[in-house]
N, C-alpha and C positions, 0 to 999 in steps of 0.2 A: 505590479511591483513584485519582485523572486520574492522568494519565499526564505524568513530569517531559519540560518543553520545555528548560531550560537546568540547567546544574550550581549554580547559585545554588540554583535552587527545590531540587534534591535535596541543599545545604549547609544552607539553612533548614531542610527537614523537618527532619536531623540533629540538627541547636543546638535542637530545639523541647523535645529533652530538656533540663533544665537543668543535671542531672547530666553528661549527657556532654558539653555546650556548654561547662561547667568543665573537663572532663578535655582537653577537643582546644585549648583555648586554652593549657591548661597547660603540656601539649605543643609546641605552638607556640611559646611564650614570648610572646605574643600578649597584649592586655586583649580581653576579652567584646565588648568596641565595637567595634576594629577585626574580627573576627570576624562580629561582625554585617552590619559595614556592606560585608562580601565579598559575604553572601547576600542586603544588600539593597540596596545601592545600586551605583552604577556604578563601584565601586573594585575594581580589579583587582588579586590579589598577586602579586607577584613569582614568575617561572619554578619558583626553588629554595624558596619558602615552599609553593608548588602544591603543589611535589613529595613537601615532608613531610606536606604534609597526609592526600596520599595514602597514605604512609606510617602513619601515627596512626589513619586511617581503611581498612583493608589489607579489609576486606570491601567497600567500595563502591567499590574501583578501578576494576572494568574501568568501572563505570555513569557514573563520571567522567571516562574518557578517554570513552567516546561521547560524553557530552554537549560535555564540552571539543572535539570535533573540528569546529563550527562555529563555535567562538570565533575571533579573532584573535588572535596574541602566544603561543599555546600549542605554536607546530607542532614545535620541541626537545623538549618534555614530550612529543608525541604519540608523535614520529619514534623517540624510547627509550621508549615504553611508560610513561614515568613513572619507570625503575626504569633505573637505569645498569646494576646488575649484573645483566640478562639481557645485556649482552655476554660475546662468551665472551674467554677470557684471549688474548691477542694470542700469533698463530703467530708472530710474532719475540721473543718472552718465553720461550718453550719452550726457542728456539735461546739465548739468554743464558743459561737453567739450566742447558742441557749443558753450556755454553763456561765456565763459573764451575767445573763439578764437573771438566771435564778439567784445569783449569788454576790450583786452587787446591791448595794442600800441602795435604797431610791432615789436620794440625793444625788448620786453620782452615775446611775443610769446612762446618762445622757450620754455626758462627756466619755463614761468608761466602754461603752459598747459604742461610742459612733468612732473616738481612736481607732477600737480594734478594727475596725471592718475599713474605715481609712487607709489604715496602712495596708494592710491585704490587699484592698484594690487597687491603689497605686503601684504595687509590688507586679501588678498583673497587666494594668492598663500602661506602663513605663516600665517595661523590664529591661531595658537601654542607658533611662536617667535620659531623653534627650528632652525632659523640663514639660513639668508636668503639677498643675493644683489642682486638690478636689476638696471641696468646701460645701458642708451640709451648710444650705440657707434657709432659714427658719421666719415662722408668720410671725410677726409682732402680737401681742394678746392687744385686743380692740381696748383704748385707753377710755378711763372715765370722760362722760357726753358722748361715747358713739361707740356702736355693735357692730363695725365692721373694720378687719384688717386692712388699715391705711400701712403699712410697710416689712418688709422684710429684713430680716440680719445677719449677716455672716456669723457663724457659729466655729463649728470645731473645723477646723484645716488642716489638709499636708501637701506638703510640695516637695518636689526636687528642683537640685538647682534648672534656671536661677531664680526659682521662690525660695525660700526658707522652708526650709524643713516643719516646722508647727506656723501654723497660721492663723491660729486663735488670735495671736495679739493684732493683725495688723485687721480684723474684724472692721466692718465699715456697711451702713445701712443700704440697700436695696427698693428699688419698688418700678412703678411701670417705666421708665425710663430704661427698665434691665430686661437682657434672656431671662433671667430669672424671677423678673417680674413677670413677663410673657408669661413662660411657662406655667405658674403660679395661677396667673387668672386663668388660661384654656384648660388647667387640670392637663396638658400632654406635652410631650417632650419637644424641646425644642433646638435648634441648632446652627450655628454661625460658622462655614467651614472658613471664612476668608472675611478675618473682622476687617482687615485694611479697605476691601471692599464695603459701601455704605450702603445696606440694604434698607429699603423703602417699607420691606413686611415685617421685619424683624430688628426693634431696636437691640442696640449692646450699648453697653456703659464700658470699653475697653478695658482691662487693667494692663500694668505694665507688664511685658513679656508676651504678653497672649495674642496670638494669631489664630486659632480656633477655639470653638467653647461650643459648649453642648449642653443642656440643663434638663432632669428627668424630675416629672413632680414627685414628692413622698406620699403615698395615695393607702387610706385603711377605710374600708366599709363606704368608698366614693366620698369621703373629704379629706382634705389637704390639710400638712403640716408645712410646708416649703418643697424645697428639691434640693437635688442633688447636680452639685453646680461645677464640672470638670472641665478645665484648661486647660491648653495646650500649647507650645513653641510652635507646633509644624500647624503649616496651613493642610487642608484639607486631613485633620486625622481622623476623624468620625466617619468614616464614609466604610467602614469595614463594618457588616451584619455583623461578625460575631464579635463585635468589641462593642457595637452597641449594644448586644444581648447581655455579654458580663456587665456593661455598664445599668442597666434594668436591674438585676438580677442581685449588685450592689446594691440598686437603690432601695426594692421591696427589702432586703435585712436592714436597712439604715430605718425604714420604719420600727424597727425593733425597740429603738432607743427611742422613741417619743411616748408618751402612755395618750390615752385615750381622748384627755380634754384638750391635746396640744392641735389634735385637726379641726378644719372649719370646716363649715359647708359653702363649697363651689360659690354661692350667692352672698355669700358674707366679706368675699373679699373687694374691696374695691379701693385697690392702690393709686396713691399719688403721686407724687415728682421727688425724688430728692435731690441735693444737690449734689455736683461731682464731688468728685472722691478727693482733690487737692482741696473744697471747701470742709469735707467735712474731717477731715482730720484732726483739725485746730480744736475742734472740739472732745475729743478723745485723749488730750493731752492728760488733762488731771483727773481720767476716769476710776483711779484707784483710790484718791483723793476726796471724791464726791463719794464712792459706795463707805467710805471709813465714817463718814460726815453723817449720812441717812441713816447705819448706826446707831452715832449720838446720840443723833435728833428723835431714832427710835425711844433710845434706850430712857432718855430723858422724860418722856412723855408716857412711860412705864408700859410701853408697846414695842418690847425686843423684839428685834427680827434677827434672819443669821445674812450670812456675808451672800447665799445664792438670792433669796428674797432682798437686799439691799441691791445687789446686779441690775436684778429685773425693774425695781423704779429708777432707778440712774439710766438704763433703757427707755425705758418709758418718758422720760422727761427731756434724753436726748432729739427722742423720735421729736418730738414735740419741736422740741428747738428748729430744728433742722425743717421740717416741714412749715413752722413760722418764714424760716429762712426764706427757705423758696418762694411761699404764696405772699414775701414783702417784695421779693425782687421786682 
């Protein structure tokens, strides 16, 4: 086979598949024409369409940054490798997570320092916007009758389109059925480069939009609090070492935001089924309705609580629900 002199000729050979000249246009959001007319004629793409491509295409990267290093107009794409997230997390970000954990109440711990490091790393792991969510999943505290984590919870989120921007609200239970259940029992990271694909070792619980997913456990002194649960539009995005390293490296500071009794030990967890995400929404409807209610029903019985300890039994009683659910089905 000659030997490619420009990234064009090694973009043609690629598209000469027809199958895969659909799939990277698909990708792209691209027609087959403009596509072609990259490989064959004098039209150059934009810095940030480059970049996905290289993305969609994650085996012919490096051959494309060589070839790209004699082009013009590329020297941004060259100068990051193609890939924002081999930067590492900025040493004045570090100093912002301690200064948030010194100086926020406790109550607000959680939510205030797992936001800041959120959006940080979305900022890093999607410096494009081509749709992207990352959602700390959290251990359910073991309910009265049993000492061991039967399920997980979506907690704080953020996304770019087309998730929503906070993702708190649309919050939905977790457990072995999920990557993030996976991940959660083996204590180690786990990862789905091609959900549409139905793998036999590694369950996923799909959500809408997502075509890869990747889940890193929250790990202090060897027990777990949950992980760290990042989605993706593009199939195959995890497959870059140095975006999985910032994604680790996110997930050890996301430990920052949990205190010490939120981790279990590896043998205390042992999750069960939930049901899908279209069953369990119906029950999330009047969740704001039920913590005003527990309140009351506190308040009444001259045992106040405040509005996060009402959270946590409306939790508690959903898991409940929902697990009833499954084991009547």
């Amino acid at each position: 086979m000659p030997e490619l002199k420009t990234w064009r000729e090694l973009l043609a050979r690629i598209i000469s598949d027809t199958h895969e000249k659909q799939r990277i246009a698909g990708e792209l959001g691209i027609s087959h024409v403009t596509l072609s007319r990259w490989a064959h004629e004098d039209v150059n793409p934009r810095v940030h369409n480059m970049r996905h491509l290289l993305n969609v295409v994650p085996h012919y990267r490096d051959e494309f940054l060589d070839l790209l290093r004699s082009e013009d107009g590329f020297e941004d794409l060259i100068n990051a490798k193609g890939d924002e997230s081999e930067k590492e997390v900025p040493a004045s970000f570090y100093i912002s997570v301690f200064n948030a954990r010194a100086s926020t109440v406790e109550s607000m711990h959680f939510w205030s320092i797992g936001t800041l490091i959120l959006r940080q790393a979305i900022s890093q792991l999607d410096p494009d916007r081509l749709g992207m969510a990352i959602t700390i999943v959290r251990c359910m505290p073991p309910s009265s009758g049993s000492d061991k984590v039967r399920s997980l919870r979506e907690s704080v989120g953020v996304g770019t389109s087309p998730w929503a921007g906070d993702l708190e609200q649309q919050a939905l239970f977790l457990a072995a059925e999920s990557l993030a259940g996976y991940t959660v029992s083996l204590c180690r990271p786990s990862a789905n480069q091609n959900i549409s694909e139905e793998s036999i070792f590694i369950p996923t619980s799909p959500g809408e939009h997502e075509k890869s997913a990747i889940a890193y456990p929250i790990l202090y002194a060897g027990r777990v609090a949950g992980c760290l649960l990042v989605s993706s539009t593009q199939v195959n995005y995890f497959l870059s070492p140095s975006r999985l390293s910032l994604i680790q490296c996110y997930t050890d500071l996301i430990a920052l935001a949990f205190e010490p009794e939120d981790f279990y030990d590896p043998q205390d967890i042992e999750l069960h089924i939930m049901p899908p995400h279209k069953i369990q929404r119906p029950y999330f409807a009047n969740f704001r309705q039920r913590v005003a209610n527990s309140m009351i029903q506190a308040a009444q019985k001259q045992r106040p609580i405040n509005n996060l300890q009402a959270e946590q039994l409306v939790w508690l009683e959903l898991e409940e629900e929902l697990l009833h659910w499954t084991a009547g089905e």
